[in-house]
TORVEXKE-180276 format. One record per residue (C-alpha): residue in one letter; residue number from 0; x, y, z. Coordinates in steps of 0.02 Angstrom, whole numbers, always signed. Layout:
N
['a' NUM [X Y Z]]
...
This chain:
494
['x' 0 [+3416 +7081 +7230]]
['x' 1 [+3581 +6998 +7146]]
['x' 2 [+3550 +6849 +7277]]
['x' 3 [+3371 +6835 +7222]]
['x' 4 [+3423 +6830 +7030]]
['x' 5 [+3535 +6704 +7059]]
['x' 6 [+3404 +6600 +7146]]
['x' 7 [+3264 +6611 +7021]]
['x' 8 [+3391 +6567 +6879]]
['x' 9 [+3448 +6422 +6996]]
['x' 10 [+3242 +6387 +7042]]
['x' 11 [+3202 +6396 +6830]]
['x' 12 [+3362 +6275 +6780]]
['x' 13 [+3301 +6154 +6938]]
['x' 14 [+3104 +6161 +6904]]
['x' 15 [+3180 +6111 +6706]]
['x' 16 [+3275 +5968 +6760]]
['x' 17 [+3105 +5924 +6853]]
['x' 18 [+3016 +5943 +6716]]
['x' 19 [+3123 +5828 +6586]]
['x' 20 [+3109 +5681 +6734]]
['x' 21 [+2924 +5703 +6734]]
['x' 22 [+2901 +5701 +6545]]
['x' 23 [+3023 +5547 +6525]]
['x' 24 [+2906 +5463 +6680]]
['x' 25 [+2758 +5491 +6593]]
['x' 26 [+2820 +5432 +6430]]
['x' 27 [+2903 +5272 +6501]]
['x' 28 [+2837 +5125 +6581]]
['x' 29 [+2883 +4931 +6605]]
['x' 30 [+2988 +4897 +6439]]
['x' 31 [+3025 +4722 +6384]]
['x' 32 [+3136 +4654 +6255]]
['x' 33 [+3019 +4572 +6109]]
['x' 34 [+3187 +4469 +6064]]
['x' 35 [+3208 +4537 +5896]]
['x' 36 [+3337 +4691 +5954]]
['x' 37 [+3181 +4823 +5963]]
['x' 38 [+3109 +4878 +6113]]
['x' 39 [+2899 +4925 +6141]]
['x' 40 [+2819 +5012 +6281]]
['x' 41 [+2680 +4871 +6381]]
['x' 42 [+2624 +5003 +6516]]
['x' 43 [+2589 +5193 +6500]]
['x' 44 [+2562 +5292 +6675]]
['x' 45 [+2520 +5435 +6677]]
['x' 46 [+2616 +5528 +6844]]
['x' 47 [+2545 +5686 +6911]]
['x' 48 [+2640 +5845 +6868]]
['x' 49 [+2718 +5978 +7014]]
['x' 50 [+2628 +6107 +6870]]
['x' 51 [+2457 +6048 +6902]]
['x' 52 [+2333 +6169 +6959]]
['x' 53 [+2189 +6121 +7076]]
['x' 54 [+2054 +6111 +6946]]
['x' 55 [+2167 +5980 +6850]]
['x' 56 [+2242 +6095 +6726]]
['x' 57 [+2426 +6131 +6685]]
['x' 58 [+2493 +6289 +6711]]
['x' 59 [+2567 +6361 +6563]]
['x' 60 [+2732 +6364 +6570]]
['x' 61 [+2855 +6363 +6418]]
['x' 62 [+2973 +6221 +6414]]
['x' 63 [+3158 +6243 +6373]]
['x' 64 [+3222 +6132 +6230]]
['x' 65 [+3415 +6117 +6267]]
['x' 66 [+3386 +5980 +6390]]
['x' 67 [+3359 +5869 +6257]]
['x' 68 [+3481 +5918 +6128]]
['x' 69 [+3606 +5902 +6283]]
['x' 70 [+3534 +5704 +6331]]
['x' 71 [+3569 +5665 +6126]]
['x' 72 [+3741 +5727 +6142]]
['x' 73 [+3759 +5620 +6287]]
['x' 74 [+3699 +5460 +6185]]
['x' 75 [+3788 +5498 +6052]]
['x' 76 [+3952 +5518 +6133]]
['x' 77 [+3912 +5352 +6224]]
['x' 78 [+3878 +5277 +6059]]
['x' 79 [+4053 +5324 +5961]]
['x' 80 [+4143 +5279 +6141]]
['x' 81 [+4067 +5085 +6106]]
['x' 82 [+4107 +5087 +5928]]
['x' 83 [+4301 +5119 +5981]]
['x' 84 [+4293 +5003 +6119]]
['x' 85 [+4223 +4875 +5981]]
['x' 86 [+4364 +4906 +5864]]
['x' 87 [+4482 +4914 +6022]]
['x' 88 [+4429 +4759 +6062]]
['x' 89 [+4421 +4677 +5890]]
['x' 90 [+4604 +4713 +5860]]
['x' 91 [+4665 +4652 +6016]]
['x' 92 [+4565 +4462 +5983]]
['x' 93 [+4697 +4464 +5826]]
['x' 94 [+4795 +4316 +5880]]
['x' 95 [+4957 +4240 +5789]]
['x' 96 [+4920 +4069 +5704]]
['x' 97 [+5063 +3950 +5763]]
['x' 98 [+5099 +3932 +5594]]
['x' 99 [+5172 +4102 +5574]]
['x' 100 [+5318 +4056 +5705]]
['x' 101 [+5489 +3995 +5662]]
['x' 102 [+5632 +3957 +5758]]
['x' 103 [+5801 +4053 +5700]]
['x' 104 [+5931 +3901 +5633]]
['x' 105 [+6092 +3874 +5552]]
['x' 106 [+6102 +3854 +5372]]
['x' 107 [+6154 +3897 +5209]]
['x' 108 [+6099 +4098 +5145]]
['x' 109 [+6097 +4091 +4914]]
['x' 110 [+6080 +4241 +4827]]
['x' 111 [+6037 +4196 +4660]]
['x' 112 [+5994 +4277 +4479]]
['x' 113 [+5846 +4147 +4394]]
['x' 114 [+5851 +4161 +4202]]
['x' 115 [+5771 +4031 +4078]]
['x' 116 [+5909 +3948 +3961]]
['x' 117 [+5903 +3857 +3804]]
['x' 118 [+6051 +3680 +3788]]
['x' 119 [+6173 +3703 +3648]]
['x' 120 [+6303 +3604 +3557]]
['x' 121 [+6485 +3634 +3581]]
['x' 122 [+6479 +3645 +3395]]
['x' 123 [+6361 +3626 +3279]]
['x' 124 [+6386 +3624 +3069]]
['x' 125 [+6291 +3623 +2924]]
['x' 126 [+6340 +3509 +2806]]
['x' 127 [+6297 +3562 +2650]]
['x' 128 [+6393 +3510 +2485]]
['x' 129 [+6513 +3628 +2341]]
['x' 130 [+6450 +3499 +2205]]
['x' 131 [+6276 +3494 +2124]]
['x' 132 [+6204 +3347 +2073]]
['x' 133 [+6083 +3182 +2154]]
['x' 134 [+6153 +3099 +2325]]
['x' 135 [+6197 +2921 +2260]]
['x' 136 [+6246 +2876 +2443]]
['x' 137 [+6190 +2922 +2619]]
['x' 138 [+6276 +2806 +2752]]
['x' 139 [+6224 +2894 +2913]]
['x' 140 [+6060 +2933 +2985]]
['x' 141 [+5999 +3033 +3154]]
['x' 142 [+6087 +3013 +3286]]
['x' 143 [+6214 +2900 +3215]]
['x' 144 [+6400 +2968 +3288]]
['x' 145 [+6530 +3005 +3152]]
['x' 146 [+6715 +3035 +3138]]
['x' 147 [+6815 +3143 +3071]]
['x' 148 [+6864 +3110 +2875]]
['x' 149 [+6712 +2974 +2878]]
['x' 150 [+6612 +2968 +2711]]
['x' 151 [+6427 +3080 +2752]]
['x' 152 [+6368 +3125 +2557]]
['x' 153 [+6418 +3050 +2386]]
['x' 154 [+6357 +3138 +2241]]
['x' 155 [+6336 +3075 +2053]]
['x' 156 [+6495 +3110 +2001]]
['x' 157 [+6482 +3089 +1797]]
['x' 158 [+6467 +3264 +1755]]
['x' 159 [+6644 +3303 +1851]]
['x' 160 [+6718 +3159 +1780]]
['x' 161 [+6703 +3192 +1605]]
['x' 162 [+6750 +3381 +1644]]
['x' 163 [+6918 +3307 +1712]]
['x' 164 [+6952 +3203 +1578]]
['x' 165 [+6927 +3342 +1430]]
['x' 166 [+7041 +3432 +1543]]
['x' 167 [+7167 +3317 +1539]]
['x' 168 [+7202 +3326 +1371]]
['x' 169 [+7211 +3485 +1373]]
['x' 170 [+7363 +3465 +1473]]
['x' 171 [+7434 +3349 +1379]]
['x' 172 [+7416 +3443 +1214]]
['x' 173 [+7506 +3594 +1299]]
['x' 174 [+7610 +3494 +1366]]
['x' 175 [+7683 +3433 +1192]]
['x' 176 [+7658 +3611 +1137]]
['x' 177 [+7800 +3660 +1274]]
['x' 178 [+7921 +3509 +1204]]
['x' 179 [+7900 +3562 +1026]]
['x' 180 [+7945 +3724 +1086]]
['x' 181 [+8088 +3665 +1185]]
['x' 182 [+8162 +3554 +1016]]
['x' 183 [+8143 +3718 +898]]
['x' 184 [+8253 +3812 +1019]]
['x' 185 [+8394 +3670 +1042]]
['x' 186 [+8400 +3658 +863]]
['x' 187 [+8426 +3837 +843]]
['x' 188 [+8542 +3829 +948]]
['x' 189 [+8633 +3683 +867]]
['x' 190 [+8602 +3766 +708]]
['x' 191 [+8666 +3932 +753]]
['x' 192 [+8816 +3861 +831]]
['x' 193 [+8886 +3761 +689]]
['x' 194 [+8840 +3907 +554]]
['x' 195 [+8957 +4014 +679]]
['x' 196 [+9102 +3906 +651]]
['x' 197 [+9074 +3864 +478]]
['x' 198 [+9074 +4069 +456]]
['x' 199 [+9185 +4115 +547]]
['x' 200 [+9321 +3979 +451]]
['x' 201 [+9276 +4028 +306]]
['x' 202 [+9301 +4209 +346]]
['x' 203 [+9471 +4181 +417]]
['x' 204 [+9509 +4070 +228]]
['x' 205 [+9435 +4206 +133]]
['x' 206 [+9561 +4343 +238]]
['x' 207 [+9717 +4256 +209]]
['x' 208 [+9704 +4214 +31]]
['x' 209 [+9657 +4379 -6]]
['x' 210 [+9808 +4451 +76]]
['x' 211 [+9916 +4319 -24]]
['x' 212 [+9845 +4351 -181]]
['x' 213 [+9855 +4549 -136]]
['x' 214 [+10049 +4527 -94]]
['x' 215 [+10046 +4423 -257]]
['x' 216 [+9996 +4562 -371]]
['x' 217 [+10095 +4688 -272]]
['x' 218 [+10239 +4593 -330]]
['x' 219 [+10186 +4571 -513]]
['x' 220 [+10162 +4751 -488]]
['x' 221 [+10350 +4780 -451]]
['x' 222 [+10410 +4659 -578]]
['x' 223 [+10329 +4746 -733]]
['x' 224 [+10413 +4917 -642]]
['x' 225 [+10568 +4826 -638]]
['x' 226 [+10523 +4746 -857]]
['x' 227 [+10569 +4588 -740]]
['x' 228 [+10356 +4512 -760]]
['x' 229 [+10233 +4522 -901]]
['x' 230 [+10077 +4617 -894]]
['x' 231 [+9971 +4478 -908]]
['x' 232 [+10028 +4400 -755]]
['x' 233 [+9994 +4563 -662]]
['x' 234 [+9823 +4549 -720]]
['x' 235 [+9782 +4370 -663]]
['x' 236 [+9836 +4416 -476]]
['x' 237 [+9731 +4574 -490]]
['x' 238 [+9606 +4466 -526]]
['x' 239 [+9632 +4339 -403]]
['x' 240 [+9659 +4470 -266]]
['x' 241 [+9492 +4558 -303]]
['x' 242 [+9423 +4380 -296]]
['x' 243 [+9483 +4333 -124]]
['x' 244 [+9448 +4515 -71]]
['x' 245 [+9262 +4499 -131]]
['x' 246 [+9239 +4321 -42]]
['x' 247 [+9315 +4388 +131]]
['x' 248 [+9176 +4503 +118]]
['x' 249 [+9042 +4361 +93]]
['x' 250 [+9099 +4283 +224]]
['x' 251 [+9097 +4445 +341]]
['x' 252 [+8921 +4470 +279]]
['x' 253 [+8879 +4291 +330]]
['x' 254 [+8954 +4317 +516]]
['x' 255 [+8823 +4463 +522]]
['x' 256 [+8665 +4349 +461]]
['x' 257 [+8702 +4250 +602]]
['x' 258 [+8641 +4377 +724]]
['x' 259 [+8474 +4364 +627]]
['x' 260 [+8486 +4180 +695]]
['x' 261 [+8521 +4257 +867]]
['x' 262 [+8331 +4344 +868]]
['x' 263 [+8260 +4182 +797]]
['x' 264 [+8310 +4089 +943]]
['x' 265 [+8248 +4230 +1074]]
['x' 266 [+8071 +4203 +992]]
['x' 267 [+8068 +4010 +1000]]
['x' 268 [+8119 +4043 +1201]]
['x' 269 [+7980 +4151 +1207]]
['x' 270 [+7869 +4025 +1111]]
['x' 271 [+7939 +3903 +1256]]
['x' 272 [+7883 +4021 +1372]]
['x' 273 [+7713 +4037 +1307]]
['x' 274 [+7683 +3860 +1310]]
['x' 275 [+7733 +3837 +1489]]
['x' 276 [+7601 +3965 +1530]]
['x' 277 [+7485 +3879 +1429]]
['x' 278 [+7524 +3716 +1515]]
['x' 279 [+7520 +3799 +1685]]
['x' 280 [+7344 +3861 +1628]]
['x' 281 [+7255 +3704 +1579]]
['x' 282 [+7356 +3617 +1737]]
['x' 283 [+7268 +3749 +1846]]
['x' 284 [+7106 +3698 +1745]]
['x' 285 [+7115 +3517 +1775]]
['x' 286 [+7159 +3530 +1971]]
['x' 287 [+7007 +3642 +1991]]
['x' 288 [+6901 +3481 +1873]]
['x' 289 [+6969 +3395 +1986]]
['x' 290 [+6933 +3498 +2149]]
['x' 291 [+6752 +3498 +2072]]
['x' 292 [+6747 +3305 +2077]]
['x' 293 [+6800 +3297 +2237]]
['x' 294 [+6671 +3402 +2310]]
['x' 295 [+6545 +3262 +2259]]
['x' 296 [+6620 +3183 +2414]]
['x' 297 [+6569 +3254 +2558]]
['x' 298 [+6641 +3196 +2727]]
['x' 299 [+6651 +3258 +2902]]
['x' 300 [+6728 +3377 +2945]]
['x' 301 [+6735 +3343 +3138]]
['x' 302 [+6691 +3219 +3280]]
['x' 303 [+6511 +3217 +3294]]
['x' 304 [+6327 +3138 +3302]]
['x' 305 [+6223 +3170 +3155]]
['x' 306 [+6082 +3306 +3218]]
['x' 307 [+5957 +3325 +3066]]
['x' 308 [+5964 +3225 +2906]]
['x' 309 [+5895 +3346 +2764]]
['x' 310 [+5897 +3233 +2607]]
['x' 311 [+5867 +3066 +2568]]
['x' 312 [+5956 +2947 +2442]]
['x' 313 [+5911 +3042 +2258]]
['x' 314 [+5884 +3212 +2311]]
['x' 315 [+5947 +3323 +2213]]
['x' 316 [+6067 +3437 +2303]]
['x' 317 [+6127 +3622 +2244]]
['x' 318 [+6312 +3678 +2281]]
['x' 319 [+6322 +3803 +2401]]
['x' 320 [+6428 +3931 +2307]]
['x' 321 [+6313 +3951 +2168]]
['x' 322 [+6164 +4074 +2182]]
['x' 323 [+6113 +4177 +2340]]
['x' 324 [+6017 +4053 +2402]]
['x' 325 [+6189 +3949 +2511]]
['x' 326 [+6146 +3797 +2445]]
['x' 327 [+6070 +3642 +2492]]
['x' 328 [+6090 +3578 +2683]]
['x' 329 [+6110 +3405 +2692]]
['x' 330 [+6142 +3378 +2866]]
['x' 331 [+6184 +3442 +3039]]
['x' 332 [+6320 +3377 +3147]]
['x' 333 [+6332 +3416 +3322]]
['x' 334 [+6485 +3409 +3438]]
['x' 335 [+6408 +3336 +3592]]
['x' 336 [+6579 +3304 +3699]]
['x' 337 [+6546 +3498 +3789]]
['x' 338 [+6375 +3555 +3805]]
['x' 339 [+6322 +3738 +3854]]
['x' 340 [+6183 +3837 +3912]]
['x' 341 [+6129 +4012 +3824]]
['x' 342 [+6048 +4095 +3972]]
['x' 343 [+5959 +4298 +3943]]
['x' 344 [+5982 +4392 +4116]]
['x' 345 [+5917 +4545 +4113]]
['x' 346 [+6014 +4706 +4132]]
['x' 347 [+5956 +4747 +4311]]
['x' 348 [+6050 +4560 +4380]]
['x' 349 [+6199 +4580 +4269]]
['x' 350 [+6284 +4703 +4425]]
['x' 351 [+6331 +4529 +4518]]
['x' 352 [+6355 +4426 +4384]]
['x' 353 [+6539 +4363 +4345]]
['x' 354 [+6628 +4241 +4230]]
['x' 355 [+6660 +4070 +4341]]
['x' 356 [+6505 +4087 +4447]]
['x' 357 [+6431 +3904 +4484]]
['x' 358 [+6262 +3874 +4407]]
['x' 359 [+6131 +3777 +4421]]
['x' 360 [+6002 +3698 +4269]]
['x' 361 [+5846 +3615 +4281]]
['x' 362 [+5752 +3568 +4149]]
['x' 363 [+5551 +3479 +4110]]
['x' 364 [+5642 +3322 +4063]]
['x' 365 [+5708 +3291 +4221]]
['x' 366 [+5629 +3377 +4364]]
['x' 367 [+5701 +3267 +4489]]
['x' 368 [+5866 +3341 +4458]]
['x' 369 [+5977 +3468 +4439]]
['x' 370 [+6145 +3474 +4337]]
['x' 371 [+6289 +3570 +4400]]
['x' 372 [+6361 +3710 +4282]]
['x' 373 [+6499 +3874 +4259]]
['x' 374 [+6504 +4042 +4162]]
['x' 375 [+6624 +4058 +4063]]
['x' 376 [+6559 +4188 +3931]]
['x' 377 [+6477 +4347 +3972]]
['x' 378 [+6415 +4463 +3802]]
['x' 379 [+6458 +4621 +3796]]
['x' 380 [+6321 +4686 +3718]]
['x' 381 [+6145 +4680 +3750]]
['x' 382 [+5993 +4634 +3640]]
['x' 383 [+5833 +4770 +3662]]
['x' 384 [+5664 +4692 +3628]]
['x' 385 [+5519 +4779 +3677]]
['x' 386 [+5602 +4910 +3764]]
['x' 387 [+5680 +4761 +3882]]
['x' 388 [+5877 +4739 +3873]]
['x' 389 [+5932 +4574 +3917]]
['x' 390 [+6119 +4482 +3904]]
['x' 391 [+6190 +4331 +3823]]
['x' 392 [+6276 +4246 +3972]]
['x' 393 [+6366 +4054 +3911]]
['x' 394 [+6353 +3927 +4034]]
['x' 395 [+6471 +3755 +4013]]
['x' 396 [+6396 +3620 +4088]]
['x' 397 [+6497 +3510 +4199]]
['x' 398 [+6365 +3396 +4270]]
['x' 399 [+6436 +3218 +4255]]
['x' 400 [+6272 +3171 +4163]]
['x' 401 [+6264 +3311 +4050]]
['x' 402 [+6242 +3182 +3907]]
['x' 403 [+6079 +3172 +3980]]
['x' 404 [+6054 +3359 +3901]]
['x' 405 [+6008 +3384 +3740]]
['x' 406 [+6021 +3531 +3599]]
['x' 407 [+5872 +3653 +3606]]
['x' 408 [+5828 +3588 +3782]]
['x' 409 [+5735 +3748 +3870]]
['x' 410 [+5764 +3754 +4064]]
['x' 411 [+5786 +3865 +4212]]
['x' 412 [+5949 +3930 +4261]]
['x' 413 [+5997 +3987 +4441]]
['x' 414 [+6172 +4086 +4452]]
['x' 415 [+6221 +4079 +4595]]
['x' 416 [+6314 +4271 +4645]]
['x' 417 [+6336 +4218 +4853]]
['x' 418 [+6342 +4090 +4966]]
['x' 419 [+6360 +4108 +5159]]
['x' 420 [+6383 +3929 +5230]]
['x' 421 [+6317 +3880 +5407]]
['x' 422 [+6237 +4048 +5469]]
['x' 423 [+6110 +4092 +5570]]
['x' 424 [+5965 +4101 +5477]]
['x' 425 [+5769 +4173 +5455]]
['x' 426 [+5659 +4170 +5316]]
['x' 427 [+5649 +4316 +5202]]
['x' 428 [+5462 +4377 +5265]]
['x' 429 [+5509 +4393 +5455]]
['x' 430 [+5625 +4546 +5395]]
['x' 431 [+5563 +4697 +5448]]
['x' 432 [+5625 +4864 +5363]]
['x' 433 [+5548 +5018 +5428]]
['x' 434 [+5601 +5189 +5480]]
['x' 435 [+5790 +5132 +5439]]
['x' 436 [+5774 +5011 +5557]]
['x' 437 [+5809 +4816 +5522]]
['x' 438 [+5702 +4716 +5676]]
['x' 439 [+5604 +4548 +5704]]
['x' 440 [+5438 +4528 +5784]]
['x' 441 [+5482 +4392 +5922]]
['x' 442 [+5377 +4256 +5972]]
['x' 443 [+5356 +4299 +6161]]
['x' 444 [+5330 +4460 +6101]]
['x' 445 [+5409 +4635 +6072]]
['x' 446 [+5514 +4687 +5930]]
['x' 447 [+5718 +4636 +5913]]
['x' 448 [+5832 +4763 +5814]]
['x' 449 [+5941 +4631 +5701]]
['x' 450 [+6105 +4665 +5585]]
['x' 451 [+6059 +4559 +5433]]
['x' 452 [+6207 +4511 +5298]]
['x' 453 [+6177 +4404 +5128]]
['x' 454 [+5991 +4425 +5076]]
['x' 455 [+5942 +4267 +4984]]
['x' 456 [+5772 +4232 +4875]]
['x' 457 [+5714 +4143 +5043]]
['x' 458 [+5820 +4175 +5190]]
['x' 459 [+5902 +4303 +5237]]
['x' 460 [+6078 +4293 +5358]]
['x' 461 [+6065 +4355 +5520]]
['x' 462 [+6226 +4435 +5585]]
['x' 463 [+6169 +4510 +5756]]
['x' 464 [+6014 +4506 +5869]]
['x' 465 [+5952 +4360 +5881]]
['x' 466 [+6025 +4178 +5930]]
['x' 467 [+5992 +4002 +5860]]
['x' 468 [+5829 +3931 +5926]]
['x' 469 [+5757 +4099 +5947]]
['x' 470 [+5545 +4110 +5868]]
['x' 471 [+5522 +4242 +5768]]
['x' 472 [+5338 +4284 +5696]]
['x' 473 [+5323 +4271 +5487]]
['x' 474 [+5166 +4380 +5508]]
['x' 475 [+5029 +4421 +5632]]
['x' 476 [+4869 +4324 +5559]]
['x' 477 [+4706 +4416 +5652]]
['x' 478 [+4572 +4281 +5652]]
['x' 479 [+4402 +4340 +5630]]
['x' 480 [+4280 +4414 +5785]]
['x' 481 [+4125 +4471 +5742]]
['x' 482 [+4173 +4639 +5743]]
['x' 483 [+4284 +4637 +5630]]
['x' 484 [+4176 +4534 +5507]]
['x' 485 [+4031 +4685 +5551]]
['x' 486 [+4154 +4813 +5511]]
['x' 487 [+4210 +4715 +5332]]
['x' 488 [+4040 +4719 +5279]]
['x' 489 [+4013 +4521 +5315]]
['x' 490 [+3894 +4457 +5431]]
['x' 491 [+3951 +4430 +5612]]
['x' 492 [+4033 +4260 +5650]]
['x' 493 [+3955 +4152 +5778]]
């Protein structure tokens, strides 16, 4: 009975089969293409069923549907198997356009920082004047070279002038003031001197005869004790003593009035005193008159070339220490025997960049060259603007035609960090990084594992991995197939 089973189930899955051929017969005929991509049925024949009964009818019999879920599976596994055989396909047209090959050679590898750079003076000044007043004379103009202690500005000069000259006779007053002064105190002196003598003479007169005429009464004295004198003559050199006694003390009195005379001639050195001061006053007034008139004669103050000319013969000029305002300029000089470059590198290239690295300028007005050039300043301290933090970096120029440069001249500057001189060589976009792996895609094909060294803007040193004359591939370059252009949405190619 189990054999049985087995063979109806094998008979029903058989007489299915059957039955999916017939119904695809029926439904099929002759097909031709109509040249358009669709397909339509020219002939429909009917082809008699293994269900047919005898009187024409067909049995009833129900049909299984999983044949025909089973026959789309089919298709569309066929269908996805094309599409990858398409793509497959597609990517294995990509070719390599002979332009993407180059041949590994010797050169030089740069690693450079590019920065834009504005020309500068060695030195520039603004000439601007201490004197107010209108410029009576103007001998340079632009561009005109100057020299050191060479006439650049003369201003009217009246006002200053007449200043000096009221000063001047201020000085001379004082300055007869101070010799007055000087002949008071000499005659004093003079005076006191001979007063001393005269005094002290008289003093030394006026002691002795009043010790004679003392001793002279003494002795009249003894003479009326001895009835030997008359009292009258005792009285007379009484007399005469307290006479010479009285004019000793006159003339003591006298030496002391001369130390009144003393203090007269300390004032009159004090007067002389005050009327050096008051010379050395006014002489401090008239040099600074004077000072004042020189300022309306402005000359260089350096070697230069006249930059900017800011007035013109009777402008009126202001001095620049008056007011808040600095004064008037009148011109620029510019020291033109050094010239510089002020380059901004921003704080991310500053790591390699070093005081004495070469440089290199180019600027609009010459593109057909470049002029040779050397840090020599580096700022320590950056300027933030808009959140971006760049550094001053001083560049001398040392170009042989650097006169060909001129102030406020905007160029590009190329530091130059590294040089590797007559290495092997490839171009920055054969490099491959991936993985931690450094390779090239060769020519011939396959991939080449390479030790790379100084990494330039362009190319890029090769250490190991590849020899000179070897072709490396820039980038693979698929042309289009008309798959490809199908699967990028563009119509296929031709």
């Amino acid at each position: 009975m189990a054999r049985d089973g087995d063979d109806d189930g094998f008979t029903t899955l058989m007489d299915a089969w059957r039955w999916h051929d017939d119904e695809r017969n029926a439904v099929s005929g002759e097909q031709q293409s109509t040249g358009n991509g669709k397909f339509s049925a020219v002939a429909m024949v009917p082809t008699p069923s293994r269900y047919a009964r005898a009187d024409g009818r067909v049995a009833a019999r129900k049909r299984p549907r999983w044949p025909y879920w089973i026959a789309v599976a089919a298709i569309a596994l066929v269908g996805a198997a094309l599409t990858w055989r398409h793509h497959t396909g597609a990517t294995a047209a990509a070719i390599i356009d002979p332009a993407g090959i180059v041949a590994v050679t010797k050169g030089d590898v740069e690693k450079s920082v590019e920065s834009a750079g504005t020309v500068v003076a060695n030195l520039e000044v603004d000439i601007k004047c201490r004197a107010s007043g209108a410029v009576t004379k103007l001998p340079f103009d632009i561009s005109q070279k100057v020299k050191a202690g060479e006439l650049l500005c003369q201003i009217d000069p009246t006002d200053e002038q007449l200043a000096v000259r009221l000063q001047e006779a201020a000085v001379a007053q004082s300055t007869a003031k101070l010799a007055q002064a000087k002949d008071n105190l000499e005659q004093a002196e003079q005076n006191l001197v001979t007063t001393r003598r005269k005094d002290e003479s008289a003093l030394t007169s006026a002691k002795v005869k009043a010790a004679n005429l003392r001793a002279k009464a003494e002795r009249q004295k003894q003479l009326i004790a001895q009835h030997l004198g008359s009292r009258e003559d005792y009285e007379t050199a009484q007399t005469e003593a307290a006479s010479a006694e009285a004019d000793q003390r006159s003339a003591e009195i006298a030496i002391d009035e001369l130390r009144q005379q003393e203090i007269q001639i300390e004032y009159k050195k004090q007067d002389i005193k005050t009327a050096e001061a008051q010379l050395q006053s006014e002489q401090v007034n008239l040099d600074t008159q004077q000072q004042q008139l020189s300022y309306t004669t402005v000359t260089a103050p350096i070697d230069g070339t006249v930059a900017a000319l800011d007035v013109q013969l009777g402008s009126m000029v202001a001095s620049g220490t008056l007011g808040f305002s600095g004064g008037t300029t009148i011109m620029t000089l510019s020291d033109l025997s050094r010239m510089f470059v002020t380059a901004t590198v921003d704080q991310s290239d500053m790591g390699g960049v070093r005081v004495g690295q070469e440089a290199r300028i180019a600027v609009d007005s010459y593109p057909e060259r470049s002029f040779r050039g050397r840090i020599v300043r580096l700022a320590v301290k950056g300027t933030s603007s808009s959140n971006i933090v760049t550094f001053e970096v001083r560049i001398e120029v040392l170009d042989e035609r650097r006169d060909l440069l001129k102030p406020q001249m905007t160029g590009n500057v190329t530091i130059v960090e590294d040089t590797r001189r007559n290495v092997l060589t490839v171009p920055t976009s054969a490099i491959i990084h991936e993985n931690g792996r450094t390779f090239l895609k060769l020519a011939s094909g396959g991939q080449r594992a390479v030790m790379t060294g100084l990494e330039g803007s362009e190319t890029v040193e090769v250490i190991t991995g590849v020899s000179e004359g070897d072709h490396v591939v820039l980038g693979s370059v698929e042309l289009p197939t008309k798959w490809k252009s199908r699967d990028e949405g563009g119509p296929p190619q031709p």
